[in-house]
C-alpha positions in Angstrom: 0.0 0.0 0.0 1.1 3.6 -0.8 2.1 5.7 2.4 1.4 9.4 2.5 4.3 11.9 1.5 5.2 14.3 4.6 3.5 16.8 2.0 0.6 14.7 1.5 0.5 14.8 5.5 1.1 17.9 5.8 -2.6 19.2 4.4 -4.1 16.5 6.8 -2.1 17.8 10.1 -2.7 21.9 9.5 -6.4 21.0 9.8 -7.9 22.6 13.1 -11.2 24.4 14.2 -10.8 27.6 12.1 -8.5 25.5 8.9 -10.2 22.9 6.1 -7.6 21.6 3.6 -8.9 20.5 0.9 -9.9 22.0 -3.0 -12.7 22.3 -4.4 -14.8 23.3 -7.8 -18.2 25.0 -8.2 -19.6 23.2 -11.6 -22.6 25.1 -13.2 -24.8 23.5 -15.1 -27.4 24.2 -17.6 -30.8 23.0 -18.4 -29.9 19.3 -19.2 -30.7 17.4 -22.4 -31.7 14.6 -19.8 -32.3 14.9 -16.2 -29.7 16.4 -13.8 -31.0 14.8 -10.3 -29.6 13.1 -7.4 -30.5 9.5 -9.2 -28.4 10.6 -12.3 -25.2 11.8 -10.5 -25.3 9.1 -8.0 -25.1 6.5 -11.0 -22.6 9.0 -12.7 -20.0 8.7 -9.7 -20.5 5.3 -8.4 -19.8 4.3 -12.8 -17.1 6.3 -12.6 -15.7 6.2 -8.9 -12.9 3.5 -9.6 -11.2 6.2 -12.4 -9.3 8.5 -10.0 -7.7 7.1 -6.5 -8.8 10.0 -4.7 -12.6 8.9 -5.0 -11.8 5.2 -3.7 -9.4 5.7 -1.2 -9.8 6.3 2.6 -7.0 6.4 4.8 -5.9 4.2 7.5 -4.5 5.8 10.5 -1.4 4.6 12.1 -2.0 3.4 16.2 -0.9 7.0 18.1 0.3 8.9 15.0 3.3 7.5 14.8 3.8 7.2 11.2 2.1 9.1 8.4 -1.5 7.4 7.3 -1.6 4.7 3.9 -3.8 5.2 1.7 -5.9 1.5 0.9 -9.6 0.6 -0.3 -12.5 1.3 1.7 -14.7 -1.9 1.4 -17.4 -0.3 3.2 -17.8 2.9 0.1 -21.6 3.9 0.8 -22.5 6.3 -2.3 -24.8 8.1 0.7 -21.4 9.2 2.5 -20.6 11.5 -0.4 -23.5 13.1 -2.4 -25.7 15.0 -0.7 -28.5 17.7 -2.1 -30.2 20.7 -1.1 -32.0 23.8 -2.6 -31.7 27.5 -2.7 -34.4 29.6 -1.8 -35.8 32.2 -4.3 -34.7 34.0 -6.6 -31.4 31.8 -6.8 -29.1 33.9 -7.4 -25.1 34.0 -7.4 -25.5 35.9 -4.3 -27.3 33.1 -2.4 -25.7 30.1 -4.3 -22.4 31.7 -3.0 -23.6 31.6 0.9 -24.6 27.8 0.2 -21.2 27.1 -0.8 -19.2 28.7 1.6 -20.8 27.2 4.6 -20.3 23.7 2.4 -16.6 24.8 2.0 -15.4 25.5 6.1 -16.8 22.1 6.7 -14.0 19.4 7.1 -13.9 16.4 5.3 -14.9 13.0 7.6 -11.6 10.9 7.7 -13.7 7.7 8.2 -14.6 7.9 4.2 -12.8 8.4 1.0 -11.7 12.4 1.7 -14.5 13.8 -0.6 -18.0 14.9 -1.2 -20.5 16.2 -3.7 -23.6 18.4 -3.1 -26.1 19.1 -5.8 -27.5 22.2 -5.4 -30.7 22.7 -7.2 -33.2 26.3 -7.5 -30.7 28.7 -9.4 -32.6 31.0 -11.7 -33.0 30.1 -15.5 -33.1 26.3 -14.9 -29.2 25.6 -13.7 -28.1 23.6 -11.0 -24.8 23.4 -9.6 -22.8 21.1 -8.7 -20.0 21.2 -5.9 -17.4 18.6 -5.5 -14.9 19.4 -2.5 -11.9 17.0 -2.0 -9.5 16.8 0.6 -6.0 18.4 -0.5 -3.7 15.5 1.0 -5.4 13.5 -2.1 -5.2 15.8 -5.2 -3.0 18.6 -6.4 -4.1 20.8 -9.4 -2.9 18.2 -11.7 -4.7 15.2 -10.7 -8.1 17.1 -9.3 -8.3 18.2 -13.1 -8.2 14.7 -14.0 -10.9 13.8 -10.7 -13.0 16.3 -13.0 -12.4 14.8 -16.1 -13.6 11.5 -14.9 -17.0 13.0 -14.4 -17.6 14.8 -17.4 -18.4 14.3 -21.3 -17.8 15.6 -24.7 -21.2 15.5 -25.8 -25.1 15.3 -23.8 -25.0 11.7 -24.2 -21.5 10.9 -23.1 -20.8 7.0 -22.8 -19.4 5.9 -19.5 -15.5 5.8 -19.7 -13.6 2.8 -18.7 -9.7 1.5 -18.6 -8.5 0.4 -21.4 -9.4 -3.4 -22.2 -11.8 -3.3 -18.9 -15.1 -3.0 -18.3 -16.8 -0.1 -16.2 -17.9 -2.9 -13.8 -15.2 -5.0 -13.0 -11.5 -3.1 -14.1 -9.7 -5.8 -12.0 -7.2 -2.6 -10.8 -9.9 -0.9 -8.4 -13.2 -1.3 -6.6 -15.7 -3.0 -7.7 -19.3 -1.4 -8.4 -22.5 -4.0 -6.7 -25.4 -3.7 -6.0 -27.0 0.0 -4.1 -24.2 2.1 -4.2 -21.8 0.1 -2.1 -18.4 -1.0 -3.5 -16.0 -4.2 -2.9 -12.8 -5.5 -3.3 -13.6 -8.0 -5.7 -11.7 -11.2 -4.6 -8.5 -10.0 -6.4 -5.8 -7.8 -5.6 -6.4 -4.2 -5.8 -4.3 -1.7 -7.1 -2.8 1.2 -5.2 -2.3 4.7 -6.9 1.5 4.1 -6.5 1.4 1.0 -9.3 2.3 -1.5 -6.2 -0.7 -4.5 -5.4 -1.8 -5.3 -2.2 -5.3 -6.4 -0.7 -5.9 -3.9 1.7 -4.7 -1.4 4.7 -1.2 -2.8 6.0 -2.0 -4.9 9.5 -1.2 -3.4 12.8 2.0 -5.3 13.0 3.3 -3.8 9.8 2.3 -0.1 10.3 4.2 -0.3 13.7 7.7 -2.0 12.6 7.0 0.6 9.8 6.8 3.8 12.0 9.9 1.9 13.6 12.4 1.5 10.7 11.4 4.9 9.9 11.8 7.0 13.0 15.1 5.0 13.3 16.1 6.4 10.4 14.5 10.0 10.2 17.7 12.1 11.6 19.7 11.4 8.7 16.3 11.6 6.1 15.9 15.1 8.1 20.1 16.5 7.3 19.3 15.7 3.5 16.2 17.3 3.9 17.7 20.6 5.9 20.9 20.2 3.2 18.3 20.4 0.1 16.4 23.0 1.4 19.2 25.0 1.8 20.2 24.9 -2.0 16.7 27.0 -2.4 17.0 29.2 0.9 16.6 32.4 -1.4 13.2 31.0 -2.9 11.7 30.0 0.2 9.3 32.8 2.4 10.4 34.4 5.6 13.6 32.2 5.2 15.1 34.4 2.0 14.6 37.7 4.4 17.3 36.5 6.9 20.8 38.0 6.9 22.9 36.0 4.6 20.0 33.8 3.1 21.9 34.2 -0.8 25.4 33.2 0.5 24.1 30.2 2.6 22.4 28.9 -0.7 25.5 29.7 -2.9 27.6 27.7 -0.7 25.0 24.8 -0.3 25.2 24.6 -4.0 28.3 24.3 -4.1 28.9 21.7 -1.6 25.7 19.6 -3.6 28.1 20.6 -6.7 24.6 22.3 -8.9 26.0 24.2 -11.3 23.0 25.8 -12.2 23.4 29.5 -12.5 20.0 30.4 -10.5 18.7 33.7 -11.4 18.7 36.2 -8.1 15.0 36.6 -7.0 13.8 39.7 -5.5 13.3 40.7 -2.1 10.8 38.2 -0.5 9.6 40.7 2.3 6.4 40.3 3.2 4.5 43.3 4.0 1.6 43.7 6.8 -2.0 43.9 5.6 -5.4 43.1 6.7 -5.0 40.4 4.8 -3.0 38.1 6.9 -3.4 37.3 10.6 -4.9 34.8 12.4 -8.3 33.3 10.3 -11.6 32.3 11.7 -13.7 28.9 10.7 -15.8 31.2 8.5 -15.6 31.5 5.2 -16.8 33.9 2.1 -16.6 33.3 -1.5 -17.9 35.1 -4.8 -17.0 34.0 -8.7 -17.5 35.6 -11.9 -15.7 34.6 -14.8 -13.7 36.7 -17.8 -13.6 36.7 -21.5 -10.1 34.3 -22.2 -10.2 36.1 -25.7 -9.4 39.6 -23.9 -7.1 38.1 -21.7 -5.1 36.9 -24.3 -5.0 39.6 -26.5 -3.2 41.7 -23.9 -1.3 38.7 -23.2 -0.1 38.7 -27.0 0.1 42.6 -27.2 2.4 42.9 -24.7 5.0 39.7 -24.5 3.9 37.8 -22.0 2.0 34.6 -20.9 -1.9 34.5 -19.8 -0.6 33.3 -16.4 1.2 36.8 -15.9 -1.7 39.0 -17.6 -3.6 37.2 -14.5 -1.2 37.9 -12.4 -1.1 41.7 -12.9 -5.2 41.6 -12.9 -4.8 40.3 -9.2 -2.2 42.7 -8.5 -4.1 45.5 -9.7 -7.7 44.5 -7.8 -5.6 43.8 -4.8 -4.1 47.6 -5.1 -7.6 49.1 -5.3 -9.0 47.0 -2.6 -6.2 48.0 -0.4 -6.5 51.7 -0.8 -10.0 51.7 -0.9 -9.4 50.7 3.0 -6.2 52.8 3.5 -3.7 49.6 3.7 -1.7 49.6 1.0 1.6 49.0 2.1 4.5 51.0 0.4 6.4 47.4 -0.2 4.8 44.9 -2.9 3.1 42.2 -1.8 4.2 38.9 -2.0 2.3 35.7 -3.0 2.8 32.1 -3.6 1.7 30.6 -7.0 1.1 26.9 -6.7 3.2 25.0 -10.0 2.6 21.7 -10.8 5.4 19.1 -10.8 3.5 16.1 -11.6 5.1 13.2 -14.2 3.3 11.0 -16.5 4.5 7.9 -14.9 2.7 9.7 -11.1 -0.7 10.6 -13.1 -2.5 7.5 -11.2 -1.0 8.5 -7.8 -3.3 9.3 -5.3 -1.3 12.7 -3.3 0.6 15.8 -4.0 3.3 16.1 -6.9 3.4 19.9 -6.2 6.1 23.0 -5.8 5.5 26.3 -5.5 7.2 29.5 -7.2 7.1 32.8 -4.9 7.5 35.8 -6.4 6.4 39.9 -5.5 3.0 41.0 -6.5 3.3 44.7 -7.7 0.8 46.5 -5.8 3.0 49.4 -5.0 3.2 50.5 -8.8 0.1 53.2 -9.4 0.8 53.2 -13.1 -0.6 50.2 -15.1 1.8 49.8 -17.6 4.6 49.8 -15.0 2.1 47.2 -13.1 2.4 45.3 -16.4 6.0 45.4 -16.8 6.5 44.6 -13.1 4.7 41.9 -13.1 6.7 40.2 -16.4 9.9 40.9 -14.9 9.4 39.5 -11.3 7.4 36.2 -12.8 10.2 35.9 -16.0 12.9 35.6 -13.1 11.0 33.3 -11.4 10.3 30.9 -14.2 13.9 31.0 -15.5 15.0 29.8 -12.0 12.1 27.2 -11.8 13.4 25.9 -14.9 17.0 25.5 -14.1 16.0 23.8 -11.1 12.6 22.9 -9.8 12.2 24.1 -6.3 11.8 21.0 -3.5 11.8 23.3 -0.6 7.6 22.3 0.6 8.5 18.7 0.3 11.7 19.2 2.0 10.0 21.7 4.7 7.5 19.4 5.7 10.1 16.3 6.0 12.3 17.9 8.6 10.6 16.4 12.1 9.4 13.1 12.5 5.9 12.7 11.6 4.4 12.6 15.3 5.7 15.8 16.1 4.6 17.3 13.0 0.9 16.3 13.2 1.0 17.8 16.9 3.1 21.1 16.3 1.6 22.3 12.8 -1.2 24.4 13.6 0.7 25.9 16.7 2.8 26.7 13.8 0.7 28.1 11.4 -1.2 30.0 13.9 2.9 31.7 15.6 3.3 32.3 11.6 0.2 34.2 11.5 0.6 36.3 14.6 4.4 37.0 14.0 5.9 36.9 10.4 3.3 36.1 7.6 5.7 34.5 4.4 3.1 35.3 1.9 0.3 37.8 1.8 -1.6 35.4 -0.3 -1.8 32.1 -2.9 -2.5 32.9 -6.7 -3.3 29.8 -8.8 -4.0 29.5 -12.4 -5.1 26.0 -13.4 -5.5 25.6 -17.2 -8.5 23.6 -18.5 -10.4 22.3 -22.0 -11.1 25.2 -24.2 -14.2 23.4 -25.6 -17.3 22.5 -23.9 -18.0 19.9 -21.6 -21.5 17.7 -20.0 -21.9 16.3 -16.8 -25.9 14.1 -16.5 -26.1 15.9 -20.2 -26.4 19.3 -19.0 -23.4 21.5 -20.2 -21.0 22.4 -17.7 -21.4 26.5 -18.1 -18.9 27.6 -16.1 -16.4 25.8 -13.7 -14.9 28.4 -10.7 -12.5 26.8 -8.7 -12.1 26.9 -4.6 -8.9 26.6 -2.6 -7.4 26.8 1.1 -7.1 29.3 3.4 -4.5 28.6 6.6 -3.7 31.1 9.4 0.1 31.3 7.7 -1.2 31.7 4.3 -3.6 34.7 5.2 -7.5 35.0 4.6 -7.5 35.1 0.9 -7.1 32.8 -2.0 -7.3 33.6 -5.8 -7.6 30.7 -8.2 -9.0 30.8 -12.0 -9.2 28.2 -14.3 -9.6 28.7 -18.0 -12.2 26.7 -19.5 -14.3 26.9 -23.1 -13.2 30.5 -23.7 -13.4 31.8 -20.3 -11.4 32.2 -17.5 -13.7 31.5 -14.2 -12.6 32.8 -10.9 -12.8 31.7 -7.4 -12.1 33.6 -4.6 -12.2 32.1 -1.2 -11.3 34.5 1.6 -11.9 34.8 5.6 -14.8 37.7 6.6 -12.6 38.4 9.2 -9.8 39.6 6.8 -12.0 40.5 3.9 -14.7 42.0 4.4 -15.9 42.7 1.0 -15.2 39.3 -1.2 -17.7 40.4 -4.1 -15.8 44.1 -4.4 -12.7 42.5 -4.9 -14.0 40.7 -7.8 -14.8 43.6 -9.1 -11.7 45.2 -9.0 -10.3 42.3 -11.3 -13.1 43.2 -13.9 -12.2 46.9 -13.7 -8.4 45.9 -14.3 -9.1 43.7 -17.3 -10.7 46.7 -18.6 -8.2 49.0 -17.9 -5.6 46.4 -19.6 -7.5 46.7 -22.6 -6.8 50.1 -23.4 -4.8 50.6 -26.2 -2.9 53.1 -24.8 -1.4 50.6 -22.7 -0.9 48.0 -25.8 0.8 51.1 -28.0 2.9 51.8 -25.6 4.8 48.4 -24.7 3.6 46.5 -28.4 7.2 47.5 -29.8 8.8 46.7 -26.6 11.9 44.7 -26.4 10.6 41.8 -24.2 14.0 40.6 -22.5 12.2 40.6 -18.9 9.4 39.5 -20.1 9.2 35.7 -20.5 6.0 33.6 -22.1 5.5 30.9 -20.2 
């Protein structure tokens, strides 16, 4: 069976009263070709459940913590433990739908089942319904909960139901099998894990412990190569490139690990004070909207750069307005994390996180736009050159340092000192691309899909994720009331800085441009 990374761990033990971890996506459908009810999904998923490892997996829990959990088959899957409906109240509106979701979203996951759920949500206005799927983040990174999504959806009204290659959607022989009312079995046979290796089930007691043994054994050197890695990327990592001799302690660890990869010098990491971080509450707000991917690439194109950066300067610049509109823009950028996925072909039917993370200034202190622009190119273009030379293995690395039964027990205490004393980001920004045609799920069209991420107490109370899908580029914003306290005005300001991007003064004045800071990516 397939043991949880420290990573993967790591989005189980930062869970607490006021912190959920895992992702999530807001689906809206249209009026259906055929009939989008709690019968048709529930047949949709249980069909399609043994596709992705996050859907048929549960963990089992090592005796006092003493090891991180293994994933293994849950041979008691009840369809009734994750799909779930309810209806808005008139008139149904985004508005509404939105405070649905949000309560939905601070609610923690039940460890006892496979870490998800989904919640049709019928009464929105014209004849939609929505659909919100929420799974837990030690399961899926961006990569692999596109591919959860994909499993669910088809190319036309009438999809047929996908199975393995040479297998039938009934019996694939490498997962669960589907009986009778929604329940799912082993099968007799062996199962397969989501790391390639067989086994029939959760590792016995006896195994789990001489496990947690051999490893805890072993964990002080496993921790040096860990601290020795990390060091290589001390620059890159928040809070940790701000101390006094961060660039010469990297140089040198390089050198000792003999890299001779010439790393571009990243800016200053400092990480300025704003409502937005501090210490979050269980609560949580959210609003979505999505914008024209046609517009967004045209000032992408006029101006050198990639879509991920023209988003990068639209968060920038709603961020800027929302701060002044409260008198708390700091005079220092801000500084945000932006998720990148590291994820191999060979990994794809791995249940767990194959993620990095680049971190990089956000341009809020720049009042022109065009500078904004330009700002934003040159900070993300250094960071993508140095990604490229060398992914960054600093959160793996982090979260591999102390033995796994201190870790589950100190994290939050963690997250929470972080919070109070030195914030390393102001925020996440995540871009997850998508299928630029359209898709069906229980034949009605999927209109619009906005994506929903984590908010921790060392993160801050806001998170900005969009993912481009048939034409469109849908936001999510997920934030704490308690640090935001207008979550529908800061969508605006993104809609008002697409606009201003579009002016062609802005294109005439970088089109003829030389773009050496600005890389595509």
């Amino acid at each position: 069976m397939r043991q949880l990374t420290a990573l993967d761990a790591q989005f189980l033990n930062v869970e607490s009263a006021t912190t959920a971890a895992h992702v999530a996506g807001l689906a809206i459908l249209g009026p259906a070709a055929g009939t989008v009810d709690r019968a048709a999904l529930a047949k949709l998923l249980l069909d399609r459940v043994h596709l992705s490892p996050a859907l048929s997996l549960r963990l089992a829990e090592v005796p006092l913590g003493l090891d991180h959990p293994y994933w293994a088959p849950d041979p008691g899957f009840d369809i009734d433990n994750h799909l779930f409906e309810m209806t808005l109240p008139a008139p149904g509106d985004d508005q509404l739908l939105a405070e649905a979701v949000a309560e939905l979203h601070a609610r923690r996951l039940d460890r006892a089942h496979p870490l998800w759920e989904t919640h049709l949500i019928n009464g929105l206005a014209g004849g939609r319904v929505a659909v919100y799927t929420k799974v837990h983040h030690a399961a899926i990174d961006g990569v692999s909960g596109a591919e959860t999504l994909a499993t669910l959806l088809d190319l036309t009204p009438d999809g047929n139901i996908p199975a393995p290659a040479g297998k039938g959607p009934a019996s694939d022989g490498d997962g669960p099998v589907r009986t009778g009312k929604g329940s799912v079995r082993d099968g007799g046979g062996p199962v397969r894990t989501g790391d390639g290796e067989v086994g029939s089930g959760a590792p016995g007691l006896a195994e789990m412990l001489a496990g947690a043994a051999v490893r805890t054994a072993t964990h002080p050197v496993r921790a040096l190569q860990s601290v020795v890695r990390a060091a290589e990327d001390l620059d890159a990592i928040p809070l940790a490139a701000t101390i006094p001799g961060a660039r010469l302690i990297a140089r040198a660890a390089r050198l000792v690990a003999r890299d001779r990869h010439q790393r571009p010098e990243l800016p200053s990491l400092a990480v300025p004070r704003t409502p937005l971080n501090g210490p979050i509450s269980a609560r949580r707000r959210l609003s979505f909207d999505s914008l024209p991917l046609s517009d967004v690439r045209r000032v992408a194109r006029t101006n050198g750069i990639s879509v991920n950066d023209v988003v990068m300067t639209l968060c920038a610049s709603a961020l800027r307005s929302w701060l002044r509109e409260r008198d708390a823009l700091p005079a220092a950028p801000l500084v945000a994390a932006v998720p990148v996925a590291v994820r191999t072909s060979a990994a794809r039917d791995l249940a767990g996180n194959q993620l990095s993370a680049m971190v990089a200034p956000v341009p809020t202190n720049v009042p022109d736009p065009r500078e904004r622009l330009r700002a934003v190119g040159t900070a993300m273009g250094q960071a993508k050159r140095r990604f490229a030379l060398a992914p960054a293995t600093w959160p793996s690395e982090l979260c591999s340092m102390l033995p796994a039964p201190v870790t589950s027990l100190v994290t939050p205490a963690i997250f929470r000192l972080a919070a109070l004393a030195f914030p390393p980001i102001n925020l996440i920004i995540s871009n997850v691309p998508g299928p630029q045609f359209p898709l069906y799920m229980c034949g009605g069209r999927v209109l619009a899909y906005y994506p929903l991420s984590v908010l921790t107490d060392m993160s801050g109370g806001l998170n900005i994720t969009c993912f481009s899908y048939d034409g469109r580029l849908d936001f999510g914003i997920v934030a704490c009331p308690e640090r935001v306290d207008d979550v529908w005005g800061l969508l605006g300001h993104l809609r008002t800085a697409l606009d201003e991007l579009l002016d062609e003064r802005v294109g005439d004045e970088l089109r003829d441009r030389v773009g050496v800071d600005l890389v595509a990516g």
